[in-house]
C-alpha positions as CSV (number, residue, x, y, z in Angstrom):
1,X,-112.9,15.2,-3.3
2,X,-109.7,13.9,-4.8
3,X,-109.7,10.8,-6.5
4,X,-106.6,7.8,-5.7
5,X,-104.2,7.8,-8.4
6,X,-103.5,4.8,-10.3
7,X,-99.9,4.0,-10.7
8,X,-98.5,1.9,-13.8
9,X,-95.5,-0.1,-14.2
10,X,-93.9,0.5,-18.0
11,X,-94.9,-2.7,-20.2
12,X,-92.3,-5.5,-19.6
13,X,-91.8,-4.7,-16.1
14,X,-92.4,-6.9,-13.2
15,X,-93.0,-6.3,-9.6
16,X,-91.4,-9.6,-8.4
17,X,-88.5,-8.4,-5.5
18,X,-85.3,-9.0,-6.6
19,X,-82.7,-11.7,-4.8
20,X,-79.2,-10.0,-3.3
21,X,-76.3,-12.0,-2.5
22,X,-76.1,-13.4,1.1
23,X,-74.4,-13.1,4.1
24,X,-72.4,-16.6,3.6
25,X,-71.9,-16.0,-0.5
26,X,-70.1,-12.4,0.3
27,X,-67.9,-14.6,3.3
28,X,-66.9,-16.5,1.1
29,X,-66.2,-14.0,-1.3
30,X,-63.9,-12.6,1.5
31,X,-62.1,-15.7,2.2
32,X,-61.4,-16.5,-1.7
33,X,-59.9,-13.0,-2.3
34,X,-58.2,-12.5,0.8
35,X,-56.5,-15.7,-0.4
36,X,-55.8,-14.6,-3.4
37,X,-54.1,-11.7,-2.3
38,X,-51.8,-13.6,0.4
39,X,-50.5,-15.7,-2.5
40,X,-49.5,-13.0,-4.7
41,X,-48.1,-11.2,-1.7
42,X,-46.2,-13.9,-0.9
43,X,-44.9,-14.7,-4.1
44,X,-44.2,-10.6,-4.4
45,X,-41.7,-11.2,-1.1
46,X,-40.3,-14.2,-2.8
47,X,-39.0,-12.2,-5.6
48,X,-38.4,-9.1,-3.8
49,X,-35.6,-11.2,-1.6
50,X,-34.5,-12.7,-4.4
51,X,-33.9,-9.1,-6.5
52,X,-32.5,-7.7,-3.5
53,X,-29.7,-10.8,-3.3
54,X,-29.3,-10.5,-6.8
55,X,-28.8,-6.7,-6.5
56,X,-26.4,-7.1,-3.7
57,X,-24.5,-9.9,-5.5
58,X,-24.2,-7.9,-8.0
59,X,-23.2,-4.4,-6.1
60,X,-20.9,-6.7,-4.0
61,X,-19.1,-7.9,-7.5
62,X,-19.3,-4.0,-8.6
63,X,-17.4,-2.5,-5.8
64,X,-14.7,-5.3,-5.4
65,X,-13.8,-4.7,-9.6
66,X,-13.7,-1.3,-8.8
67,X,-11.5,-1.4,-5.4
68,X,-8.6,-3.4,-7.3
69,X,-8.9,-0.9,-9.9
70,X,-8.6,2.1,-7.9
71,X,-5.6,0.4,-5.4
72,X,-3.8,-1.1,-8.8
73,X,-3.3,2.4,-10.4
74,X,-1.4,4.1,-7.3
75,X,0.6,0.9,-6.2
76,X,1.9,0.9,-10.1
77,X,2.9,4.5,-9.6
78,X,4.9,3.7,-6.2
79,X,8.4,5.0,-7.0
80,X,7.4,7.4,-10.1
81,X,10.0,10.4,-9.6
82,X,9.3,13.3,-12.4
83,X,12.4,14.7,-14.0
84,X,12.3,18.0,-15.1
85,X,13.6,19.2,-18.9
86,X,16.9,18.6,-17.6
87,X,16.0,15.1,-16.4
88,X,17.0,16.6,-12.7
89,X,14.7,14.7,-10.1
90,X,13.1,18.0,-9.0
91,X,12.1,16.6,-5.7
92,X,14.9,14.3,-4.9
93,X,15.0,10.2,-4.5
94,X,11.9,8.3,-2.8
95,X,13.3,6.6,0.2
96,X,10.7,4.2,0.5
97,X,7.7,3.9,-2.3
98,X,6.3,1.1,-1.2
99,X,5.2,0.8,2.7
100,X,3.2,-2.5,4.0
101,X,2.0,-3.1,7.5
102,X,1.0,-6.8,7.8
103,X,-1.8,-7.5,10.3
104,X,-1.1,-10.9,11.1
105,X,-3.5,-13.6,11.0
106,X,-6.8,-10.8,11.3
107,X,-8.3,-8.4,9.2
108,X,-6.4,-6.2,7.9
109,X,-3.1,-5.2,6.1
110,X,-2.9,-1.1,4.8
111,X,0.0,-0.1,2.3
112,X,1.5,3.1,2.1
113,X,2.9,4.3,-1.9
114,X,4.6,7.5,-2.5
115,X,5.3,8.8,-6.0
116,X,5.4,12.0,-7.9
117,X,2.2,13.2,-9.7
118,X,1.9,15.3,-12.9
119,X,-1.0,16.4,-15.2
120,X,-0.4,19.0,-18.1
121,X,0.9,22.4,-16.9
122,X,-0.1,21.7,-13.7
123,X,2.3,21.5,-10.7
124,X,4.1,18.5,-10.0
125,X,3.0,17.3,-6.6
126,X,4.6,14.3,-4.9
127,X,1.7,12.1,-2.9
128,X,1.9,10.0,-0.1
129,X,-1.3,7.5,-0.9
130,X,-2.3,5.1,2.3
131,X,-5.2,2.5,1.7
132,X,-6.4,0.8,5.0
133,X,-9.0,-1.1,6.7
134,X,-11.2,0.4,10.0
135,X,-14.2,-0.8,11.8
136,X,-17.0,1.1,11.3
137,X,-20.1,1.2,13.5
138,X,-23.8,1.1,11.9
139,X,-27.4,0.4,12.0
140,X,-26.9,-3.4,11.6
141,X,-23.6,-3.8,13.6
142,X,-20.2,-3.7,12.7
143,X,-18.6,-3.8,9.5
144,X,-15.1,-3.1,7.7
145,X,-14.8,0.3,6.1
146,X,-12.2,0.7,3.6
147,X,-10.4,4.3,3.7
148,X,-8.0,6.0,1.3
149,X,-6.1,9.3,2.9
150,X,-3.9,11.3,0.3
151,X,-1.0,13.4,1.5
152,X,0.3,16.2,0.0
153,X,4.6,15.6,0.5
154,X,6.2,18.2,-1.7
155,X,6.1,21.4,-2.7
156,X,4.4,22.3,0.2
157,X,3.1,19.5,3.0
158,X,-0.8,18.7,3.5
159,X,-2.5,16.2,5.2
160,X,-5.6,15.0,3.4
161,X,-8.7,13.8,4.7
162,X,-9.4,10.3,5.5
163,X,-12.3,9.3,2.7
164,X,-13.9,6.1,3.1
165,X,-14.1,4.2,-0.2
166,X,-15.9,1.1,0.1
167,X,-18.2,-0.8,3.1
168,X,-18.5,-4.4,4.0
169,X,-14.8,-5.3,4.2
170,X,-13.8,-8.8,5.3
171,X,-10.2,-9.2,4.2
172,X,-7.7,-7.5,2.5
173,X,-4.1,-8.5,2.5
174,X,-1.1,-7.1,0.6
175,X,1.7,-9.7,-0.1
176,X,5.1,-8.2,-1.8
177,X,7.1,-11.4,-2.6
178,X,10.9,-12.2,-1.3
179,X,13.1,-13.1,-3.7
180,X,15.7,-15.6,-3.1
181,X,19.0,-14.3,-4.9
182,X,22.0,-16.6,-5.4
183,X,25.7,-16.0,-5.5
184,X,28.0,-13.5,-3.5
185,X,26.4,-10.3,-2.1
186,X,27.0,-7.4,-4.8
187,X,29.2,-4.7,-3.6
188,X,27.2,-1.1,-4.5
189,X,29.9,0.5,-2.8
190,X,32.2,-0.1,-5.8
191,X,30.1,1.4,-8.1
192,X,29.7,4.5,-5.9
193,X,30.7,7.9,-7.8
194,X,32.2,9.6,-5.1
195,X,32.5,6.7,-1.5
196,X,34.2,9.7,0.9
197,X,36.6,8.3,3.9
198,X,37.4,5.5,2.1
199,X,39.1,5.7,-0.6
200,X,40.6,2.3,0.3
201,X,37.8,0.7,1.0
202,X,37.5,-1.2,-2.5
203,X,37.9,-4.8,-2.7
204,X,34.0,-6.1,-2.4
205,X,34.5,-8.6,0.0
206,X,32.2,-8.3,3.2
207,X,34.7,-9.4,6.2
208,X,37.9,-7.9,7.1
209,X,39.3,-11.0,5.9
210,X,43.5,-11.5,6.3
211,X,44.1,-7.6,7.4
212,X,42.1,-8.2,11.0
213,X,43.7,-6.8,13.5
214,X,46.3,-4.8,12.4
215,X,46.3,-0.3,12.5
216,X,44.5,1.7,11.2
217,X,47.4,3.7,10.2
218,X,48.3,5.6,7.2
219,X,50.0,4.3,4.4
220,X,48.6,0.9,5.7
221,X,45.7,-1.4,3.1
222,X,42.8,0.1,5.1
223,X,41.8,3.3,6.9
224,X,41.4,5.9,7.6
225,X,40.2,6.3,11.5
226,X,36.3,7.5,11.8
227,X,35.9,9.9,14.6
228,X,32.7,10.2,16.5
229,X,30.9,13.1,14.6
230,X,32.5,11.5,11.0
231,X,30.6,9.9,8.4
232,X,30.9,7.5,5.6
233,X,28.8,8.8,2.2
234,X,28.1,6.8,-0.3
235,X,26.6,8.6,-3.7
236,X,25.4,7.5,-6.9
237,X,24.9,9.3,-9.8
238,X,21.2,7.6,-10.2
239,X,19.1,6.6,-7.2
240,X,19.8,2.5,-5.9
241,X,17.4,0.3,-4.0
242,X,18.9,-0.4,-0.9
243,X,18.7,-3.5,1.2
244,X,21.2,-3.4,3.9
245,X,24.9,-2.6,4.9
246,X,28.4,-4.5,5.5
247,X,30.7,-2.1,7.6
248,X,33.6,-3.5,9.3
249,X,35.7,-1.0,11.7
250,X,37.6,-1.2,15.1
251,X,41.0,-3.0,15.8
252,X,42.1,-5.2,18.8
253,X,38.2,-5.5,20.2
254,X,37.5,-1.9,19.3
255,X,33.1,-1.6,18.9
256,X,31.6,1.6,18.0
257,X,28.0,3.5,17.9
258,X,25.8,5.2,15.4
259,X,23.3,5.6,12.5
260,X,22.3,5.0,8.9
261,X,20.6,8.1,7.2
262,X,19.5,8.4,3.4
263,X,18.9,11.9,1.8
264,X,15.8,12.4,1.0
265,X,14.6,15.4,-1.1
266,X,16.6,18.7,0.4
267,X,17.3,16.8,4.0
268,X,18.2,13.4,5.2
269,X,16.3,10.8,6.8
270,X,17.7,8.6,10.1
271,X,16.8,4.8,8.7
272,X,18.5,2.4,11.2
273,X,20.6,2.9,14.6
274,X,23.9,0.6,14.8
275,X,25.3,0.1,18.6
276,X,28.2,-1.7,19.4
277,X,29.3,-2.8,15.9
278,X,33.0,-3.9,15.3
279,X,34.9,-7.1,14.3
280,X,35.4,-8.7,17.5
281,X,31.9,-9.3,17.9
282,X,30.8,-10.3,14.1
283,X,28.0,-7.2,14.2
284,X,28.9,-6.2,10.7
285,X,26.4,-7.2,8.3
286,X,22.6,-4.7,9.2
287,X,19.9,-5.8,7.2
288,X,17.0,-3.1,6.5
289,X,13.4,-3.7,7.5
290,X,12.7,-2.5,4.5
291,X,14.3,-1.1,1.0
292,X,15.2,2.6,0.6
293,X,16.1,3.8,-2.5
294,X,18.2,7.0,-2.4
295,X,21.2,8.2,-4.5
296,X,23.6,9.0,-1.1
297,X,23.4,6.9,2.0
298,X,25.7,7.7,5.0
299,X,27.1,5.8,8.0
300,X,27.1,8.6,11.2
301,X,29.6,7.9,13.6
302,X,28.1,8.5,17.2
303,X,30.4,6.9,19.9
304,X,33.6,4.1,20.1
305,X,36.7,4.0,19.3
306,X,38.5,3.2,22.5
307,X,41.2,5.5,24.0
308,X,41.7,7.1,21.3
309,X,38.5,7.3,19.9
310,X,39.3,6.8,16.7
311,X,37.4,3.6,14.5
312,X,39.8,1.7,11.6
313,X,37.4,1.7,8.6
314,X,38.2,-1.8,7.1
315,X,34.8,-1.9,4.6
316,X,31.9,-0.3,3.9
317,X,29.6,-1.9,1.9
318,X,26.0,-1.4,0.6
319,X,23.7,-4.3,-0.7
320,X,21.1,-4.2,-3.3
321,X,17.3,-4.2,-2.6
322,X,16.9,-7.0,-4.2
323,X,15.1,-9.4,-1.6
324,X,11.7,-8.1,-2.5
325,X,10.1,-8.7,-5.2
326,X,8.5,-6.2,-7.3
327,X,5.3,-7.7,-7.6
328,X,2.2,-6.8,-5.3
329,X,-0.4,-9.6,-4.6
330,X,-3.7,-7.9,-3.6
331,X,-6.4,-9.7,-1.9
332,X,-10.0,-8.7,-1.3
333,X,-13.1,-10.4,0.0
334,X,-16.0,-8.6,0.9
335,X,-19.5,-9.4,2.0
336,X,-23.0,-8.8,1.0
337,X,-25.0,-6.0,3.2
338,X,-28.1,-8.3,4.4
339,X,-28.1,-12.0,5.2
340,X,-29.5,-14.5,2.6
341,X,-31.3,-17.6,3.6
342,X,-29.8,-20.1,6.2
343,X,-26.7,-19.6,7.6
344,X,-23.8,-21.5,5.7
345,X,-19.7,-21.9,6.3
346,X,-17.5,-19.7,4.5
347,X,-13.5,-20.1,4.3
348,X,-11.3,-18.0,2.3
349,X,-9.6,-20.2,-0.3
350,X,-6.3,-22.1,0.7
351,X,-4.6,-20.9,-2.8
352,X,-5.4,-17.0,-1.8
353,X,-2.1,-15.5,-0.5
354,X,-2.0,-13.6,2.8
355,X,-1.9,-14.8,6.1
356,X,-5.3,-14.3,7.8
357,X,-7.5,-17.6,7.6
358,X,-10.8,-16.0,7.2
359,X,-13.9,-18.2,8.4
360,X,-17.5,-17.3,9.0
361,X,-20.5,-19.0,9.8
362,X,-23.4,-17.0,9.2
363,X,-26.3,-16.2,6.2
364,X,-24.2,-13.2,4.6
365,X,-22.7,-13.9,0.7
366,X,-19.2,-13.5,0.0
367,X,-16.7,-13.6,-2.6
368,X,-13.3,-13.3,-3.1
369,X,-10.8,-10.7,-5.6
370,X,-7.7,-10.7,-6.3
371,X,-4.7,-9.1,-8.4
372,X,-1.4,-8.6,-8.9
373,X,0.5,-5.2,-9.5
374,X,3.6,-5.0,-11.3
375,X,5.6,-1.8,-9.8
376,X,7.1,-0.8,-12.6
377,X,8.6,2.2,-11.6
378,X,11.3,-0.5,-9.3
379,X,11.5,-3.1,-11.7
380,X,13.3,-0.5,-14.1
């Protein structure tokens, strides 16, 4: 028969029960840590926003640095012709280096440069740069998209690819200057080396002054006759900036018909169509839309002349390009991606040039760049 054993608890020990914590203690536990964890959450979001604003200020200020940068370089280059060792213009004159479409009073303008690019050994290329402004379509609505599109012009024509540059574009407006020029209109003609049909058309004065009226007939102060199919060429030993023409033709109530073309490169270019010119009716004085700069402008006669379809010459004159000025004003203002805080009134500043009166109500930040480009390739 076995005997009960006789357990002992090691000296020191006790076999009071021992207390837990209770239901209510381990509640409250709960509540004090869940606490706890809300504030720091909380104050986590509060700086979260307030790095992401930060961050977005910040990448906002970035890009709009960057986009003048980017613009400034090819608008100073508008113009640039490369000359090769015998400081022949390998590629001909640039009609028109500078190209700005105005959008009124919205969002926004896009300017065209052309000029001649050339690195090292490499081939000289001549570009056709536009910079312009399209909606694009995302996740959080829409938004402006800047784009840059390169063309390839000369020695071989390619179309590049439209590359979008920079997001979140509110404004951006080009602004090339007029310039108000005083005294008498400067006769270009004059300087012309080699003004063909007219070798008597030389005495700078636009209007066909006390000599109205009378024949076109040899031997007389003007003439000769222009015949549909004839031209008047005008060429310069250096390429001009061009900002309109003065031609005065026809006798007794004579008009006629036809075009301005510049060369351009191997070819020429049509730039303006003149109808029913003469001096009966005062159409003598054409002002371009905008300034070409070639070295050989023509005047194309297309119809006129009367019964005898032949046009007295009395003047042809061109005048300088000298209207615009050769200072670009480029304007930016862009927006941050996401919307900060409550939603506050935004105006672009009065001072910024540019016609479109930008104004916005809503919780987005913006700011405002702007530069201005001296084109120094027309300014020489």
């Amino acid at each position: 028969m076995e005997t009960a054993k006789t357990h002992f608890l090691p000296s020191g020990l006790s076999m009071r029960p021992e207390r837990g914590f209770t239901l209510v203690e381990i509640l409250i536990s709960v509540v004090v840590s869940s606490l706890a964890i809300a504030t720091l959450y909380a104050a986590y979001d509060i700086v979260d926003k307030q790095y992401g604003k930060i961050r977005d200020v910040a990448v906002l200020s970035q890009s709009g640095r960057n986009i003048l940068a980017m613009m400034k370089r090819d608008i100073r280059m508008a113009g640039f012709t490369y000359r090769d060792d015998t400081g022949k213009i390998i590629y001909g004159s640039i009609s028109e280096p500078i190209k700005i479409t105005d959008s009124g009073n919205r969002c926004c303008d896009d300017i065209t440069v052309v000029y001649d690019y050339q690195i090292q050994s490499a081939t000289t290329k001549r570009l056709r740069i536009r910079y312009w402004v399209d909606n694009y379509i995302g996740t959080k609505g829409v938004r402006g998209r800047l784009y840059k599109q390169t063309d390839i012009l000369q020695p071989s024509a390619t179309t590049g690819s439209k590359e979008p540059m920079a997001d979140y574009i509110e404004d951006l407006q080009f602004v090339r200057e007029k310039v108000s020029t005083s005294g008498s209109i400067q006769n270009l003609a004059k300087t012309s080396t080699d003004l063909s049909k007219s070798g008597k058309l030389t005495d700078g004065q636009l209007g066909c002054n006390r000599y109205c009226g009378r024949h076109c007939e040899n031997g007389w102060t003007y003439g000769p006759g222009l015949n549909p199919g004839e031209k008047i060429s005008a060429n310069f030993s250096s390429p001009v900036t061009i900002g309109g023409i003065g031609l005065y033709l026809g006798e007794g109530g004579e008009t006629g018909s036809g075009y301005l073309q510049i060369k351009e490169g191997s070819g020429y270019k049509k730039i303006a169509t003149l109808t029913n010119i003469g001096t009966i009716n005062n159409n003598a004085k054409y002002s371009l839309s905008t300034n070409v700069t070639t070295d050989n402008i023509e005047f194309v006669m297309t119809s006129g002349g009367g019964g005898d379809r032949n046009l007295c010459v009395f003047e042809f004159e061109i005048y300088p390009g000298s209207n615009l000025s050769n200072l670009v004003d480029v304007v930016l203002a862009l927006r941050t991606r996401n919307e900060y805080g409550l939603s506050k009134a935004y105006a672009k500043k009065t001072y910024r040039k540019g016609n479109f009166k930008l104004n916005k109500t809503d919780a987005y930040r913006r700011d405002e760049y702007s530069t201005t480009v001296l084109v120094r390739n027309l300014a020489l």
